[in-house]
PDB file as gemmi writes it, atoms N, CA and C in Angstrom:
CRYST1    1.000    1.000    1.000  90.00  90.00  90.00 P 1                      
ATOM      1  N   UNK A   1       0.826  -1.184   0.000  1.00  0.00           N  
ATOM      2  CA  UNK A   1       0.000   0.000   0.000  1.00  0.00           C  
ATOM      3  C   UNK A   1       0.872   1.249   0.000  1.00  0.00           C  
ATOM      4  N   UNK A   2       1.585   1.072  -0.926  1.00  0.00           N  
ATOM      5  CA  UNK A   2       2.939   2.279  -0.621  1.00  0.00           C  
ATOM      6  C   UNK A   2       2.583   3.305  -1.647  1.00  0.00           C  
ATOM      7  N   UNK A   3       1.373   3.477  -2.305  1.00  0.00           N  
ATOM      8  CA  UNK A   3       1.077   4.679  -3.131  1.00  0.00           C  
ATOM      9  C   UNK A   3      -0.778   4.763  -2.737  1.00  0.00           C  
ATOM     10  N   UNK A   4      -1.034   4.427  -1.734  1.00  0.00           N  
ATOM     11  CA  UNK A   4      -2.450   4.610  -1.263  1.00  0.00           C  
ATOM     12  C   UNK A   4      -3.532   3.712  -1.907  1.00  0.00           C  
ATOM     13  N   UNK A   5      -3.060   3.206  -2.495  1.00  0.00           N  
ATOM     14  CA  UNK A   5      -4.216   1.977  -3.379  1.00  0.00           C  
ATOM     15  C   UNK A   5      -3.678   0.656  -2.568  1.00  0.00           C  
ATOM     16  N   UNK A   6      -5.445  -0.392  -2.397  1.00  0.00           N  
ATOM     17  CA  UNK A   6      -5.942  -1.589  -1.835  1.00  0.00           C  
ATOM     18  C   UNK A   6      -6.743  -2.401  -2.526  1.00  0.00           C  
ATOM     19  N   UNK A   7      -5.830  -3.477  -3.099  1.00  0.00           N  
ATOM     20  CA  UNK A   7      -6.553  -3.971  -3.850  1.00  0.00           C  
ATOM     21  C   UNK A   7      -7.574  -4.941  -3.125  1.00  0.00           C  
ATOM     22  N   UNK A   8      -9.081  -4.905  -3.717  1.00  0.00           N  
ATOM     23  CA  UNK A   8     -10.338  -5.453  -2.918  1.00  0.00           C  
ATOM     24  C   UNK A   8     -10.784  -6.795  -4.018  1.00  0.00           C  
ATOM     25  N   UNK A   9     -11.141  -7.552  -2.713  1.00  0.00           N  
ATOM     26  CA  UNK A   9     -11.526  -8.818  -3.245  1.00  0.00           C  
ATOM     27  C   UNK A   9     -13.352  -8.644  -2.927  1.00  0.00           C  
ATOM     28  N   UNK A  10     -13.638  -9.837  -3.707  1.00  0.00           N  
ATOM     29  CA  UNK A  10     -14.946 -10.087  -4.252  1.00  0.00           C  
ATOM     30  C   UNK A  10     -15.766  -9.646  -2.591  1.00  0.00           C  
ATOM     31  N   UNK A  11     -16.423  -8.633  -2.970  1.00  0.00           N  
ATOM     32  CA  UNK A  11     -17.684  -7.879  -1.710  1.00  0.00           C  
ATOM     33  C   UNK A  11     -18.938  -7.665  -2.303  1.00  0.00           C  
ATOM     34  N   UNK A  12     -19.748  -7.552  -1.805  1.00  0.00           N  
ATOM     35  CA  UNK A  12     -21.561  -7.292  -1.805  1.00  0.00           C  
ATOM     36  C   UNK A  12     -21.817  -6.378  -1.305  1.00  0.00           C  
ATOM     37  N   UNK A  13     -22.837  -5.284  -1.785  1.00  0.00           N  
ATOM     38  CA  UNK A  13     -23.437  -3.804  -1.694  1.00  0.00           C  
ATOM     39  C   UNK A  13     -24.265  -4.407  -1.405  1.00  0.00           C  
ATOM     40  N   UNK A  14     -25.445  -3.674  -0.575  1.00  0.00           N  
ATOM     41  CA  UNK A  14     -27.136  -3.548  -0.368  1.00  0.00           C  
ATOM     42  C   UNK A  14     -27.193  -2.328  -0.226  1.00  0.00           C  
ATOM     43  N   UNK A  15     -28.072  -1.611  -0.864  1.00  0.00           N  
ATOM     44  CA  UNK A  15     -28.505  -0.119  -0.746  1.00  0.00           C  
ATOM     45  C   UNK A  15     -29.639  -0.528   0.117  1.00  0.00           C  
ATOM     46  N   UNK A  16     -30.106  -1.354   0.353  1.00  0.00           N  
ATOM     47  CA  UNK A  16     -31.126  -0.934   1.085  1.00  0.00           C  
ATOM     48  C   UNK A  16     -30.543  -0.714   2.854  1.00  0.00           C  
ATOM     49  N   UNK A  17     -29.866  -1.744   2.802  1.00  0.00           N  
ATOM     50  CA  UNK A  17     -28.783  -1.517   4.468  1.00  0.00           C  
ATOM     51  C   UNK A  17     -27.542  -0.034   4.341  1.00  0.00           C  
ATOM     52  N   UNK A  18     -27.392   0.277   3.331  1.00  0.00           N  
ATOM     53  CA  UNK A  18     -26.996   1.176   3.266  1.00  0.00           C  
ATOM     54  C   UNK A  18     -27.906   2.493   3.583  1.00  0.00           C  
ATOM     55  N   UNK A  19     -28.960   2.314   3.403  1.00  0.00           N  
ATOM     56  CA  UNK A  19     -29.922   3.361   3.623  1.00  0.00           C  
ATOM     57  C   UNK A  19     -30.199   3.617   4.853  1.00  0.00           C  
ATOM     58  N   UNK A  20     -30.475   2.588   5.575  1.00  0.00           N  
ATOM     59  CA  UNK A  20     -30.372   2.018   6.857  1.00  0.00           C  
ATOM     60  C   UNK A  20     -29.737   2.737   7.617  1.00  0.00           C  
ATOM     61  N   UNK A  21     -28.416   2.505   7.163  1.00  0.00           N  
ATOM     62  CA  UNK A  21     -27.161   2.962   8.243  1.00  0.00           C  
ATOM     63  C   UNK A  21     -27.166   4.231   8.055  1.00  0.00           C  
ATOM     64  N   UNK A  22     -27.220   4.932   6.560  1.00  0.00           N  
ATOM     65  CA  UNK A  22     -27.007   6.573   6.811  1.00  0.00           C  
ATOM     66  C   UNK A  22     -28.003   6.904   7.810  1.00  0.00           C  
ATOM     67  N   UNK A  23     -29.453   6.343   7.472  1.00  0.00           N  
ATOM     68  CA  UNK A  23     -30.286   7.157   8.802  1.00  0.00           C  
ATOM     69  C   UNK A  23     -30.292   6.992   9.561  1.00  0.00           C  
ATOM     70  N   UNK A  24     -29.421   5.696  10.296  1.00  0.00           N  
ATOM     71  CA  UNK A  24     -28.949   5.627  11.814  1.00  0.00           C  
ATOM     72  C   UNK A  24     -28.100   6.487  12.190  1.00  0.00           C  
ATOM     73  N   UNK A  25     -27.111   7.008  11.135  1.00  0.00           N  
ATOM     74  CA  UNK A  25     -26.202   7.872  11.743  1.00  0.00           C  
ATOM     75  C   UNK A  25     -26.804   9.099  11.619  1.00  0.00           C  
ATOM     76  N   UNK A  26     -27.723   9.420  10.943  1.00  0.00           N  
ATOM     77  CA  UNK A  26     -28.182  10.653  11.133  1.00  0.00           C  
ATOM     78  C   UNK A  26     -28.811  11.127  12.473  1.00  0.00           C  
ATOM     79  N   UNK A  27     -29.365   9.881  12.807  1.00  0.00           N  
ATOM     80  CA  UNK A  27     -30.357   9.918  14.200  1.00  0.00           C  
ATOM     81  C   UNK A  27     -29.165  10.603  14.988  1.00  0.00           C  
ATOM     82  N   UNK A  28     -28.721   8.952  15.363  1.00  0.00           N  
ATOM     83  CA  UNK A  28     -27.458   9.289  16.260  1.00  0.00           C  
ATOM     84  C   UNK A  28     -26.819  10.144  16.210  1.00  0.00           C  
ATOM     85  N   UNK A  29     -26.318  10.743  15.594  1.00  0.00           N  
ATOM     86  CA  UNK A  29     -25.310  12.257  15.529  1.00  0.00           C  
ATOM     87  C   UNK A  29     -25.787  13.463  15.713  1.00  0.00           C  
ATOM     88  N   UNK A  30     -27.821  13.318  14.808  1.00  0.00           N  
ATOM     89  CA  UNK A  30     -28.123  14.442  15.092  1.00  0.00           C  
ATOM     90  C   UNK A  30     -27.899  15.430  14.038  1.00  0.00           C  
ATOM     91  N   UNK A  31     -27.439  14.866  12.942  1.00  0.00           N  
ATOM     92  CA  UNK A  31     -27.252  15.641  11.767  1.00  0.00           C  
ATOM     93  C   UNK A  31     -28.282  16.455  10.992  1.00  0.00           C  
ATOM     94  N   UNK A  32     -28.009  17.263  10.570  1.00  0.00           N  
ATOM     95  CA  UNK A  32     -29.680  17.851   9.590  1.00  0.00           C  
ATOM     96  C   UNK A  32     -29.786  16.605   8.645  1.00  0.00           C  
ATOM     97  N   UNK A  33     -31.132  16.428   7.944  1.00  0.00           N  
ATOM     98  CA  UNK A  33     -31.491  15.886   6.877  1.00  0.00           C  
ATOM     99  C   UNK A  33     -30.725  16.656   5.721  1.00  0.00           C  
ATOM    100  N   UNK A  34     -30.445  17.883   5.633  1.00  0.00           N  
ATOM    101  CA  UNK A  34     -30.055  18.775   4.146  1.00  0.00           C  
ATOM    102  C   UNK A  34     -28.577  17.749   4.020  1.00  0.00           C  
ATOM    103  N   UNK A  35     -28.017  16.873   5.332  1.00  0.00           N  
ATOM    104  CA  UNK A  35     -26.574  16.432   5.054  1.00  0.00           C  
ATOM    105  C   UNK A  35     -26.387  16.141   3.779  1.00  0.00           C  
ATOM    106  N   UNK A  36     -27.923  15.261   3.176  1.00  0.00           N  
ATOM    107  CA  UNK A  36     -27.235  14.356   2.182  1.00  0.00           C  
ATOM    108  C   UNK A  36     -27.431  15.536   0.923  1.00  0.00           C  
ATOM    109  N   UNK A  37     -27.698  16.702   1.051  1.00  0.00           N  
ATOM    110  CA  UNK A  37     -27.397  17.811   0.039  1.00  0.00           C  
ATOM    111  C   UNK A  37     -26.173  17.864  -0.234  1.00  0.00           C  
ATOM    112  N   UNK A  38     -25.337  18.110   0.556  1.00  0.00           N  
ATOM    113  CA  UNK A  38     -24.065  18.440   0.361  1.00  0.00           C  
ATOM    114  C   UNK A  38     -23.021  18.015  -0.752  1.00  0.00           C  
ATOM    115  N   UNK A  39     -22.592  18.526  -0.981  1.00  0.00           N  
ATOM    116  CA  UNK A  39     -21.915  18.011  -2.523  1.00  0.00           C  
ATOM    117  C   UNK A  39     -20.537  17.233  -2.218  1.00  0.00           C  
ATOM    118  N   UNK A  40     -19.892  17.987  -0.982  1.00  0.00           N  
ATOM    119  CA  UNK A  40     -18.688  16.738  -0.190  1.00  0.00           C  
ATOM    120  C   UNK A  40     -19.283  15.579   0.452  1.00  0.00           C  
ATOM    121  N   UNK A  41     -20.114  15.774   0.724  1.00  0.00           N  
ATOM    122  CA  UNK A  41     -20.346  13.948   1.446  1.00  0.00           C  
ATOM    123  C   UNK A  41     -21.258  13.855   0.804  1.00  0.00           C  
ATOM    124  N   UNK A  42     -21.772  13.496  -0.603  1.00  0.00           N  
ATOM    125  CA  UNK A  42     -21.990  12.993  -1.392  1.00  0.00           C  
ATOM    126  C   UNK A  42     -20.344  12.306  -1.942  1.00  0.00           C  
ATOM    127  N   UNK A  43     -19.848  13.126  -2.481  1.00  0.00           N  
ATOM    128  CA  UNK A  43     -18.390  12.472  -2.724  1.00  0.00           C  
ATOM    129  C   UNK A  43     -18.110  11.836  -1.812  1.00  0.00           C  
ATOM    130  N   UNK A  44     -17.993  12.061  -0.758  1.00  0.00           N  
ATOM    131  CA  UNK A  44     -17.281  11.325   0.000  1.00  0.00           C  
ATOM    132  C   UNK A  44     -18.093   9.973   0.379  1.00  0.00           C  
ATOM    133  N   UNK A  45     -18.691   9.628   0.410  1.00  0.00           N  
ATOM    134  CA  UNK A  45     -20.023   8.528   0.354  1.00  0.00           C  
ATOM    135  C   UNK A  45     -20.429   8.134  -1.444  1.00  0.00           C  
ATOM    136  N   UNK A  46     -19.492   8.097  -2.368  1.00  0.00           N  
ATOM    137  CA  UNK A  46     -19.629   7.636  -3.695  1.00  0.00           C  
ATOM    138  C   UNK A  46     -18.348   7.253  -3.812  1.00  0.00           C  
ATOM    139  N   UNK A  47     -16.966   7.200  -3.293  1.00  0.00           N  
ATOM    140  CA  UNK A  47     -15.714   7.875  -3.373  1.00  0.00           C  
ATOM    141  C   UNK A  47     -15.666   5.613  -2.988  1.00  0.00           C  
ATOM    142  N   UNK A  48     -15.607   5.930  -1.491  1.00  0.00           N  
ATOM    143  CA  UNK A  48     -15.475   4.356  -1.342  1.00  0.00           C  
ATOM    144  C   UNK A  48     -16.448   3.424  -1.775  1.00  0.00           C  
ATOM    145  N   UNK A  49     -17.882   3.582  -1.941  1.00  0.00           N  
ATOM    146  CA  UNK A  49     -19.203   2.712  -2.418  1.00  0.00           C  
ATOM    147  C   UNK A  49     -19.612   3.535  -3.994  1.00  0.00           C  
ATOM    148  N   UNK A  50     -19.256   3.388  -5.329  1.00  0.00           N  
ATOM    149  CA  UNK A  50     -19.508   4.066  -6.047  1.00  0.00           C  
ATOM    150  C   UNK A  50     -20.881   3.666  -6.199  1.00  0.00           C  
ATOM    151  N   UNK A  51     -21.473   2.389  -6.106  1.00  0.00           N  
ATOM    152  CA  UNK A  51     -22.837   1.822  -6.395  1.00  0.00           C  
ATOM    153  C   UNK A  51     -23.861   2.106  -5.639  1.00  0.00           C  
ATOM    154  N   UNK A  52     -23.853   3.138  -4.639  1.00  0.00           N  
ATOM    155  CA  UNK A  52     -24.650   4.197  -3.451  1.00  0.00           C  
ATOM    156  C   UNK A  52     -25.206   4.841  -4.040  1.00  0.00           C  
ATOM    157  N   UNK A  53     -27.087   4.977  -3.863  1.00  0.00           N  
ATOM    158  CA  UNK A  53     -27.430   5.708  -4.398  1.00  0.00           C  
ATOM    159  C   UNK A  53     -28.098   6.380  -3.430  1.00  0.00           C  
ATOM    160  N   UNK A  54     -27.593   7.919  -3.402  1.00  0.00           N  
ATOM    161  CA  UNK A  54     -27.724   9.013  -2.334  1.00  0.00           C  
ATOM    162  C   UNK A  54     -29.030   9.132  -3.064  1.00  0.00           C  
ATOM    163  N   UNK A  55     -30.296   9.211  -1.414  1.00  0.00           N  
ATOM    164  CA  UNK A  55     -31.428   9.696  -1.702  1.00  0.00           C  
ATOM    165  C   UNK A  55     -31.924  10.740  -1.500  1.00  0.00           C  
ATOM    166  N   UNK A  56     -33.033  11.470  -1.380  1.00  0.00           N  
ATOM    167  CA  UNK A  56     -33.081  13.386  -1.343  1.00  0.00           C  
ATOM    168  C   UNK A  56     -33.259  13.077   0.084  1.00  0.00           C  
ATOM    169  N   UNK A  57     -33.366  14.509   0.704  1.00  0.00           N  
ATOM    170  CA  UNK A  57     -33.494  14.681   2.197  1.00  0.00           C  
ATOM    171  C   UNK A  57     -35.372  13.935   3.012  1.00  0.00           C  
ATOM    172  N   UNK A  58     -36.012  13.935   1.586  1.00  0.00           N  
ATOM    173  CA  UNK A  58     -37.435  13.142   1.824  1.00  0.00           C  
ATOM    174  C   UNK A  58     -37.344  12.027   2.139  1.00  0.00           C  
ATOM    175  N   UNK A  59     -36.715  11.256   1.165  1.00  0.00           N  
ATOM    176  CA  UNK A  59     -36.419  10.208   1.573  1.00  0.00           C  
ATOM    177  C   UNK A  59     -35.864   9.463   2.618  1.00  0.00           C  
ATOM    178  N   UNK A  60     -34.978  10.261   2.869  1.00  0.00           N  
ATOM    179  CA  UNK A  60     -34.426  10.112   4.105  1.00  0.00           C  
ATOM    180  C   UNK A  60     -35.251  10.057   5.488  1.00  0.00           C  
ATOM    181  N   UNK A  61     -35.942  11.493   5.731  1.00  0.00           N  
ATOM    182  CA  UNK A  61     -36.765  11.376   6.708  1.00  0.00           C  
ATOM    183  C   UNK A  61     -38.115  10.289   6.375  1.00  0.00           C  
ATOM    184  N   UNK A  62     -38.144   9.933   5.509  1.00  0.00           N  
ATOM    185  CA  UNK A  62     -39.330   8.795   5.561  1.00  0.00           C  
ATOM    186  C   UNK A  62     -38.919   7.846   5.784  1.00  0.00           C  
ATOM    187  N   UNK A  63     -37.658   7.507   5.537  1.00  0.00           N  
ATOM    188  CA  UNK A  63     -36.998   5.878   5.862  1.00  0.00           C  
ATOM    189  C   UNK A  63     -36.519   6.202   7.591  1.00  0.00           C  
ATOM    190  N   UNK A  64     -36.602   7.336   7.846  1.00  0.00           N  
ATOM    191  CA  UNK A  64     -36.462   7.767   9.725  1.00  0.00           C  
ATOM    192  C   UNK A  64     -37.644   7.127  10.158  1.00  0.00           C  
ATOM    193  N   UNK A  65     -38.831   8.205   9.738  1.00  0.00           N  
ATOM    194  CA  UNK A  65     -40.095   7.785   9.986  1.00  0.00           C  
ATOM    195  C   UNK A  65     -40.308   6.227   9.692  1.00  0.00           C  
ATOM    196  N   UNK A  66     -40.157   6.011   9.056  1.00  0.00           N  
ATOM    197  CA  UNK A  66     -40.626   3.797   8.971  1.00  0.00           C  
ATOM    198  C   UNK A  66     -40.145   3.291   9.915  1.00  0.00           C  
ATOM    199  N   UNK A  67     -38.244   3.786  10.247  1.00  0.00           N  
ATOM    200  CA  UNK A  67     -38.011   3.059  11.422  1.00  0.00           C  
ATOM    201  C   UNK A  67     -38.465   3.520  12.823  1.00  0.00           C  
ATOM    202  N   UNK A  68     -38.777   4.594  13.401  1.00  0.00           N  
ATOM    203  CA  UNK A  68     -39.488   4.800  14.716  1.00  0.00           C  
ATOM    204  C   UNK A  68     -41.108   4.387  14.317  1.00  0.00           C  
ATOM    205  N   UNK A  69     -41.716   4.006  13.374  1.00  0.00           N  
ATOM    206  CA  UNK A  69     -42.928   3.111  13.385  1.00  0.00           C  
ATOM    207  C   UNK A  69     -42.671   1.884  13.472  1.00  0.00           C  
ATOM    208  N   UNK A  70     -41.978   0.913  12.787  1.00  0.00           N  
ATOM    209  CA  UNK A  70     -41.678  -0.099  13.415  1.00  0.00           C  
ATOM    210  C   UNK A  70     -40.874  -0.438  14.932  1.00  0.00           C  
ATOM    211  N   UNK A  71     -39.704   0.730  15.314  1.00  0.00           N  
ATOM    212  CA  UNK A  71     -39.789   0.355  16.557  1.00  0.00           C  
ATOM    213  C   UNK A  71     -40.770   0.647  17.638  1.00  0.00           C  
ATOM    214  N   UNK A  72     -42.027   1.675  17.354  1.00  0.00           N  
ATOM    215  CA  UNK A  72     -43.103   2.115  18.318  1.00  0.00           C  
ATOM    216  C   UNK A  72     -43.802   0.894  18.304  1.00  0.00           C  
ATOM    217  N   UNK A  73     -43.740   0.252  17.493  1.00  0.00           N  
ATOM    218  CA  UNK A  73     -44.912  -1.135  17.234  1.00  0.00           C  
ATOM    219  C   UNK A  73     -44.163  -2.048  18.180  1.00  0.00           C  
ATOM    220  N   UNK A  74     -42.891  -2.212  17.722  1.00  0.00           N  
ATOM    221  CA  UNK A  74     -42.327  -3.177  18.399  1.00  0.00           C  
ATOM    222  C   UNK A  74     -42.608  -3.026  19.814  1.00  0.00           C  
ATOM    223  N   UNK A  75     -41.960  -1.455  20.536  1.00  0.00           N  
ATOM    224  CA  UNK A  75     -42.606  -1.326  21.863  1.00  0.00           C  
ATOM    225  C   UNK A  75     -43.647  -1.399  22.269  1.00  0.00           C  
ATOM    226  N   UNK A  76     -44.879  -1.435  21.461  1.00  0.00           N  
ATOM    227  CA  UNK A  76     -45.526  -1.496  22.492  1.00  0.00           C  
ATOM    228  C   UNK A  76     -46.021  -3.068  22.213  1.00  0.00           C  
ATOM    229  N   UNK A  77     -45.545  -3.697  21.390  1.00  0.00           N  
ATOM    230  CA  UNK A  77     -46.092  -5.004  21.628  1.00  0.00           C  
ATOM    231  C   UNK A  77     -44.892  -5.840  22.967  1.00  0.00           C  
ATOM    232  N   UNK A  78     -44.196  -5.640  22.875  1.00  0.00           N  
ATOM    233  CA  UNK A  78     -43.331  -5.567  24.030  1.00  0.00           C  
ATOM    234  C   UNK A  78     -43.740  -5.404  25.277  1.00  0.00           C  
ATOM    235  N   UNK A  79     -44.802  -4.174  25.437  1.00  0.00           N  
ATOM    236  CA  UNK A  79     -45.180  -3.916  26.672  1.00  0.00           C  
ATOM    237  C   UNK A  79     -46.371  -4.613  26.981  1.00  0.00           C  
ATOM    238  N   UNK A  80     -47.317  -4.539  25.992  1.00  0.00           N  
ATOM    239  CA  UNK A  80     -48.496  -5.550  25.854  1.00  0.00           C  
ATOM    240  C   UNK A  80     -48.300  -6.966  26.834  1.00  0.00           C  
ATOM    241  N   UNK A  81     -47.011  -7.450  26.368  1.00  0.00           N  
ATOM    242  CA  UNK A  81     -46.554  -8.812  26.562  1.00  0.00           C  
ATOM    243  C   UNK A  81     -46.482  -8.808  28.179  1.00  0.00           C  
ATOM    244  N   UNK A  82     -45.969  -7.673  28.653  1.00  0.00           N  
ATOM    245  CA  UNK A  82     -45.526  -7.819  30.289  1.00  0.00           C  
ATOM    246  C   UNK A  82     -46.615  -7.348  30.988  1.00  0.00           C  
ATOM    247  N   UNK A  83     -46.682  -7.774  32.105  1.00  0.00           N  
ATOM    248  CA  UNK A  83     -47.300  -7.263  33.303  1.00  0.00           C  
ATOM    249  C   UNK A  83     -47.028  -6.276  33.998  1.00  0.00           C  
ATOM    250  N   UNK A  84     -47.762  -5.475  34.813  1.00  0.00           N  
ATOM    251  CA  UNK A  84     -46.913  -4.393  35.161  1.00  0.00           C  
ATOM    252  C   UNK A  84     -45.769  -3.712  34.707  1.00  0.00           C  
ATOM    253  N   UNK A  85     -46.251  -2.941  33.545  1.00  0.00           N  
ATOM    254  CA  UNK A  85     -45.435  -1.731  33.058  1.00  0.00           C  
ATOM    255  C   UNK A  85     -45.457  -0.532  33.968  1.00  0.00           C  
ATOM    256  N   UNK A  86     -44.177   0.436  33.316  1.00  0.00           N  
ATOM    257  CA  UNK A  86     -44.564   1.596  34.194  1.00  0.00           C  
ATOM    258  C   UNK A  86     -43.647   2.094  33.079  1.00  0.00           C  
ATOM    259  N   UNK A  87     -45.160   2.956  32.010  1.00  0.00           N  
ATOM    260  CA  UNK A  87     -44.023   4.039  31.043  1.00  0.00           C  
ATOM    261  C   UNK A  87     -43.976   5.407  31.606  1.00  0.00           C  
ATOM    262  N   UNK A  88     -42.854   5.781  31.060  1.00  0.00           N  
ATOM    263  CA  UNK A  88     -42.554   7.718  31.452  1.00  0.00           C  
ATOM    264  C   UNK A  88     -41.831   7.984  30.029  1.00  0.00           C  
ATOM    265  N   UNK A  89     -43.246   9.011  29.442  1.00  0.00           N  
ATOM    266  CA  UNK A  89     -42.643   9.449  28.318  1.00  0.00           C  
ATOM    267  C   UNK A  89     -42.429  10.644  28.421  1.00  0.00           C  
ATOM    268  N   UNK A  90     -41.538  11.701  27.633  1.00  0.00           N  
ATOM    269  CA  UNK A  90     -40.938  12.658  27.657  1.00  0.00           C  
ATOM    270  C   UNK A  90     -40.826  13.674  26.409  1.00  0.00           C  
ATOM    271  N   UNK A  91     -41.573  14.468  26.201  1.00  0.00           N  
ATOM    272  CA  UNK A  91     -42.266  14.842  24.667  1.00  0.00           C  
ATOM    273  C   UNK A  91     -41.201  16.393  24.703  1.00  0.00           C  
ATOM    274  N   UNK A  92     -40.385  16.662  23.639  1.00  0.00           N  
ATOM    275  CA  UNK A  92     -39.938  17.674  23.594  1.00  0.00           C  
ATOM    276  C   UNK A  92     -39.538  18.669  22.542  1.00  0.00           C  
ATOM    277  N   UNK A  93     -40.459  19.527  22.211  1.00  0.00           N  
ATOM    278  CA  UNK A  93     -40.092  19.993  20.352  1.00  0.00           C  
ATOM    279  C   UNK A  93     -39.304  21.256  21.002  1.00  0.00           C  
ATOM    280  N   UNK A  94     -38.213  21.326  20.702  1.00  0.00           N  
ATOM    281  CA  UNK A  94     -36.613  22.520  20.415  1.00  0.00           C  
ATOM    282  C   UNK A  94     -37.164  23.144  19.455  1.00  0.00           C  
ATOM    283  N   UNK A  95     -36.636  24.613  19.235  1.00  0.00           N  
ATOM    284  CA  UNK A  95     -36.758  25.038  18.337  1.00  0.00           C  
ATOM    285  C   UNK A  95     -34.935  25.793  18.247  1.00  0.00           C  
ATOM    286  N   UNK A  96     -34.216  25.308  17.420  1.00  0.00           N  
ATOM    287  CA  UNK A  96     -33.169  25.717  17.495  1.00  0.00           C  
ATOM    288  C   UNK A  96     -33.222  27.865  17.049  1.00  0.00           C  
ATOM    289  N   UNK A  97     -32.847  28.178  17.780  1.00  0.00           N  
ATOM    290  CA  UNK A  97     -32.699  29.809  17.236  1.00  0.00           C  
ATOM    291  C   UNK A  97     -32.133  30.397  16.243  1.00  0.00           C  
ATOM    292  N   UNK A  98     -30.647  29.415  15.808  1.00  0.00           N  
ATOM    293  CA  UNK A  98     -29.596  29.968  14.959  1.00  0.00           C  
ATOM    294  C   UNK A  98     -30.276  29.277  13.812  1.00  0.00           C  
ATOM    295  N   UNK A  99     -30.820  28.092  13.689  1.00  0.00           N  
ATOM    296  CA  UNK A  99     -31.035  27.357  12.827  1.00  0.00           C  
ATOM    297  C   UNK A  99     -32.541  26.865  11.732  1.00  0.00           C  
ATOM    298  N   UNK A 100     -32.861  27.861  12.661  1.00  0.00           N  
ATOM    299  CA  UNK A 100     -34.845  27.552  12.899  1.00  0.00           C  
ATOM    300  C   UNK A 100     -35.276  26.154  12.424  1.00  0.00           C  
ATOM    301  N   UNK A 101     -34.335  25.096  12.725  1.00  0.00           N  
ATOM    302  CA  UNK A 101     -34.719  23.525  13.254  1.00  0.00           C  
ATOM    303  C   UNK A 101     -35.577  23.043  14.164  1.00  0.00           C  
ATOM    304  N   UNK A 102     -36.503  22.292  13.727  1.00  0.00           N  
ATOM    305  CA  UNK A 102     -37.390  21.802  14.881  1.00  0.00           C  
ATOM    306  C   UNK A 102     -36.504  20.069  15.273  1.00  0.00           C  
ATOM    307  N   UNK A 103     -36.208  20.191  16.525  1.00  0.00           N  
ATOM    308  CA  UNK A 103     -35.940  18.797  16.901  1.00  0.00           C  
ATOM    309  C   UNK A 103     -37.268  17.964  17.721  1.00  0.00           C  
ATOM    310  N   UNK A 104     -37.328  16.647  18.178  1.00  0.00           N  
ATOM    311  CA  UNK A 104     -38.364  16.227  19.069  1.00  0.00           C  
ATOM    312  C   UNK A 104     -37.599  15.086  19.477  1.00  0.00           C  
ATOM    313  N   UNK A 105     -37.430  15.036  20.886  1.00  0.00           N  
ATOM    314  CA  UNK A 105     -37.074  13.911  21.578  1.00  0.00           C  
ATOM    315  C   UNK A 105     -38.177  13.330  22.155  1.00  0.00           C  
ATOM    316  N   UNK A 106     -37.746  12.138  22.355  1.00  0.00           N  
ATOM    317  CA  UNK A 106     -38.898  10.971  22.698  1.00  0.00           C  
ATOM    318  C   UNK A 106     -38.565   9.947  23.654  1.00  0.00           C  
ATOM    319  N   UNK A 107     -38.319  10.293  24.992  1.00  0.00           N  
ATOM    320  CA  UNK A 107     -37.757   9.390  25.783  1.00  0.00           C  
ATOM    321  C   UNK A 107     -38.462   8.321  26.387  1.00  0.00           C  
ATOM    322  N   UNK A 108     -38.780   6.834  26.522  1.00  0.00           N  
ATOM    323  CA  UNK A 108     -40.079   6.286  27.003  1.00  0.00           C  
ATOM    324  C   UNK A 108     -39.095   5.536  28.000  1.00  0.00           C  
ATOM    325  N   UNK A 109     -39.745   5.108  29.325  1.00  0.00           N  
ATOM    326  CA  UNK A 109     -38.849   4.190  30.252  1.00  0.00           C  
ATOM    327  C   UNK A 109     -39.509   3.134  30.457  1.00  0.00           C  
ATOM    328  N   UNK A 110     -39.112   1.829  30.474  1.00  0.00           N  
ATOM    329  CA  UNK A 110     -40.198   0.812  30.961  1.00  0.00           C  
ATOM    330  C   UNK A 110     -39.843  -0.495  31.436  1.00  0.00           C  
ATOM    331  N   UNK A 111     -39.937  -1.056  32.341  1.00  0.00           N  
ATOM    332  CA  UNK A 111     -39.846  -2.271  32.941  1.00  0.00           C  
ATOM    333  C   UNK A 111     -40.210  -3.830  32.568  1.00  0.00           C  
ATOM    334  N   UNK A 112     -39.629  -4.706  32.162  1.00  0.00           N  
ATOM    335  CA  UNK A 112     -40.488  -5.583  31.596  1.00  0.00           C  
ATOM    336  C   UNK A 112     -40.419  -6.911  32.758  1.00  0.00           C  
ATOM    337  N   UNK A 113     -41.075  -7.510  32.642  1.00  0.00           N  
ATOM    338  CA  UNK A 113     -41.147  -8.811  33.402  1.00  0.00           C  
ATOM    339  C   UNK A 113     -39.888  -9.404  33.587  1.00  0.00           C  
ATOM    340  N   UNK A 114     -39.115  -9.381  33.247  1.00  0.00           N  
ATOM    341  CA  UNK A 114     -37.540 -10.050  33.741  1.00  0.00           C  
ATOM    342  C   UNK A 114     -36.489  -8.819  33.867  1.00  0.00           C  
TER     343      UNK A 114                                                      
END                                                                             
């Protein structure tokens, strides 16, 4: 690797787990949706996966939205299942000042049978 090139053996893409993961990291980090505007991390996210296909910022938040509907489902069938729950939810819309971003946190706590 003495001039920056690695040569790669036989690998498999999924855009759909790829999709996945950008909007996990978006969650997690907290990033705007406009990220995937950007014209450097677009490159830089085509650069190592050329077969990535960057989706608009809609898309994005709808593939957010699918996954906190399937995990709300999941929770509460989860809770369904146990006896004596005890949720504490925590509802919070930010309005950033510099940014005029709306954030919403969603904290739920709950106990399950084991």
């Amino acid at each position: 690797m003495s001039d920056g090139k690695l040569s790669l053996k036989a690998s498999s893409f999924n855009q759909d787990e790829a999709r996945v993961d950008l909007a996990k990291m978006i969650i997690r980090h907290e990033y705007p949706l406009s990220i995937v505007d950007h014209d450097l991390f677009r490159k830089y996210c085509h650069t190592p996966q050329p077969l990535f296909d960057m989706r608009s910022r809609n898309t994005i938040k709808k593939d957010i939205l699918d996954m906190y509907e399937i995990g709300r489902v999941k929770t509460m069938l989860e809770s369904e299942a146990n006896e004596g729950i005890c949720h504490h939810g925590r509802y919070i819309d930010i309005r950033s000042p510099k940014q005029m971003i709306k954030y919403m946190v969603v904290t739920v706590h709950y106990v399950d049978n084991s």
